[in-house]
C-alpha positions, 0 to 999 in steps of 0.5 A, spaced: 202 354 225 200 355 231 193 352 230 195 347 228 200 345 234 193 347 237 190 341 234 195 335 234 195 337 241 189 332 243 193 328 240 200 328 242 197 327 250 193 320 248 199 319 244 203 319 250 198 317 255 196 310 252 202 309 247 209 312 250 208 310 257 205 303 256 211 302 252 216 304 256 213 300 262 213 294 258 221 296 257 222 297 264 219 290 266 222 287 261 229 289 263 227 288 271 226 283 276 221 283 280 224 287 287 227 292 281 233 290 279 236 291 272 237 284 269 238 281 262 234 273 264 228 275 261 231 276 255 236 270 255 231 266 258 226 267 251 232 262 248 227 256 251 221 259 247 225 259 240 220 254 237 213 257 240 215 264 235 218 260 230 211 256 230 207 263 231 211 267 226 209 261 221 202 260 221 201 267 221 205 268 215 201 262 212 195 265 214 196 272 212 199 268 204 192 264 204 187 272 205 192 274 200 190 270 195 183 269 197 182 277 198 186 279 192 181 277 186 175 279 191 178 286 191 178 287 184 170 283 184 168 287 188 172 295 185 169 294 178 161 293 181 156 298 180 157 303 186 151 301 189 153 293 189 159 296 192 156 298 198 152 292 199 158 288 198 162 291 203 157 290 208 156 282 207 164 282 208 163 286 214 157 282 217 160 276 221 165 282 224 159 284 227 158 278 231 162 277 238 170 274 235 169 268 239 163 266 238 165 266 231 171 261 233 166 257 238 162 256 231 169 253 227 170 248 233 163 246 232 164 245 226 170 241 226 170 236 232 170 229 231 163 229 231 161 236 228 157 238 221 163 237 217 163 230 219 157 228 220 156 230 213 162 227 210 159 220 214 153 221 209 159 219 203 162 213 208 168 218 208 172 220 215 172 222 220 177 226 220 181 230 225 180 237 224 180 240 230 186 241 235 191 241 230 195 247 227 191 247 220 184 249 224 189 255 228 191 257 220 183 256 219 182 260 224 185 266 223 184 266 215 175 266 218 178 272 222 182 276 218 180 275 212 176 282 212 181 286 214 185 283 207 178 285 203 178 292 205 184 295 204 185 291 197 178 294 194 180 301 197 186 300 193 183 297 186 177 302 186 181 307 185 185 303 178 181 306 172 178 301 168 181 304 161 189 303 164 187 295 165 184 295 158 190 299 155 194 293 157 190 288 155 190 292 147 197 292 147 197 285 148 198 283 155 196 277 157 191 276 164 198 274 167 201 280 164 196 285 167 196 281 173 204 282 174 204 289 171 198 293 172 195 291 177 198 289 183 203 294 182 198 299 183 195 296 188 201 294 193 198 299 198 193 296 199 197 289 199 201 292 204 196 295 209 193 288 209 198 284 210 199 288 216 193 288 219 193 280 219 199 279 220 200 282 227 194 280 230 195 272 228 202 272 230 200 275 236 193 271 237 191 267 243 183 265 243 184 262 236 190 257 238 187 256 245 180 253 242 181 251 236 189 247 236 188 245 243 194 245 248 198 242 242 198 248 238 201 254 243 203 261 240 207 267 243 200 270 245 199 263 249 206 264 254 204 272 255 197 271 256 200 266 261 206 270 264 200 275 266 194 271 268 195 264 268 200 261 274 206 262 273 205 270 274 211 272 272 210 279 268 217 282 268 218 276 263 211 276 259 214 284 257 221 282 254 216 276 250 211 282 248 218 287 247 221 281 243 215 280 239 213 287 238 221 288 234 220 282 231 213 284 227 216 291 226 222 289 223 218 283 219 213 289 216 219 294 214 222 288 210 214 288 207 214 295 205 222 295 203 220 290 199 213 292 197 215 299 195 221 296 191 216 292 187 211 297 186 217 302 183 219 296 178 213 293 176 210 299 173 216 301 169 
């Protein structure tokens, strides 16, 4: 026993140092005003910003439900390979991460001005221009390019431990690919759904660099008014941390409900 609290207390100090006592600087700034004293107006003044959360908390949830989508049948691809396949694959999902995040988004605006490959290419056609950039579907496609691996990951480690033999089971008791789909696998794969709509998610209701540069200035995300709070001109602190307090309570509860309901699902599709 007491090696064992030897061992979790590394832990237990970063865990104060970088998690405990940052929150709870970002509580007493939240609850403060800048000479010190305790005050309610940075929360009650959040009211003006209600449209900027709801705006974040949709397109995040738009693009978590498209890397959803898109992830799920390239999990299982990429599960049901040959092992060496596997790891080759695994490697190609990881590769653009390896480039710098906003190169990567810098590309994207190449590729989506009005004079950028996209519409260069359809000109060849007699089609468009368009106007992709700027707009709240570049900042969806954005992070769906961006946080697309971490939805593949976690859904492949889950699919590759589901055994061939329980999908064929199902399948010779006369269970359709919908069947199979509702009941078996994502049933068993719903750790995976969870851990993966958490990892995008979070960084997408939270981002800024994406809607900066691909939706303009039309296109601001709770991310925007805290960076703002912090480095832009207002400077004002002590209401960028009741944002990001607020923020973080509304993402915790938003990913209790996930897992509530995920977990209940699991239970019932297996039964």
């Amino acid at each position: 026993m007491l090696k064992n609290k030897s061992l979790a207390f590394p832990y237990l100090v970063w865990m104060t140092v970088f998690i405990a006592v940052p929150l709870l600087i970002v509580v007493y700034f939240a609850f403060t005003t800048k000479s010190g004293a305790f005050t309610l107006e940075n929360i009650t003044a959040l009211g003006d910003y209600t449209t900027v959360f709801v705006r974040s908390l949709l397109l995040a949830a738009v693009a978590t439900v498209i890397c959803l989508v898109l992830a799920f049948p390239v999990g299982y691809w990429l599960s049901r390979l040959p092992v060496s396949s596997q790891r080759m694959m695994q490697m190609l999902v990881i590769l653009p991460m390896w480039m710098n995040f906003l190169l990567r988004t810098y590309a994207w605006m190449s590729l989506l001005e009005n004079n950028g490959l996209i519409n260069r290419f359809l000109g060849l056609f007699g089609i468009g221009p368009f106007e992709m950039i700027n707009t709240q579907g570049a900042v969806v496609l954005g992070m769906v390019y961006n946080y697309l691996p971490y939805m593949i990951l976690p859904l492949y480690t889950a699919m590759v431990k589901i055994d061939s033999s329980i999908i064929e089971a199902a399948q010779d008791l006369g269970a359709d690919i919908f069947r199979v789909l509702g009941r078996v696998l994502i049933p068993l794969a719903m750790p995976g759904i969870a851990t993966g709509i958490t990892m995008v998610f979070v960084p997408s209701v939270s981002t800024f660099i994406i809607s900066r540069m691909l939706g303009g200035g039309d296109t601001m995300l709770v991310g925007d008014l805290i960076e703002l709070q912090f480095l832009g001109n207002s400077y004002n602190y002590n209401l960028g941390s009741a944002m990001s307090l607020v923020l973080m309570v509304i993402v915790l509860l938003c990913m209790s409900l996930t897992n509530t309901s995920g977990n209940k699902d699991g239970v019932e599709g297996v039964m």
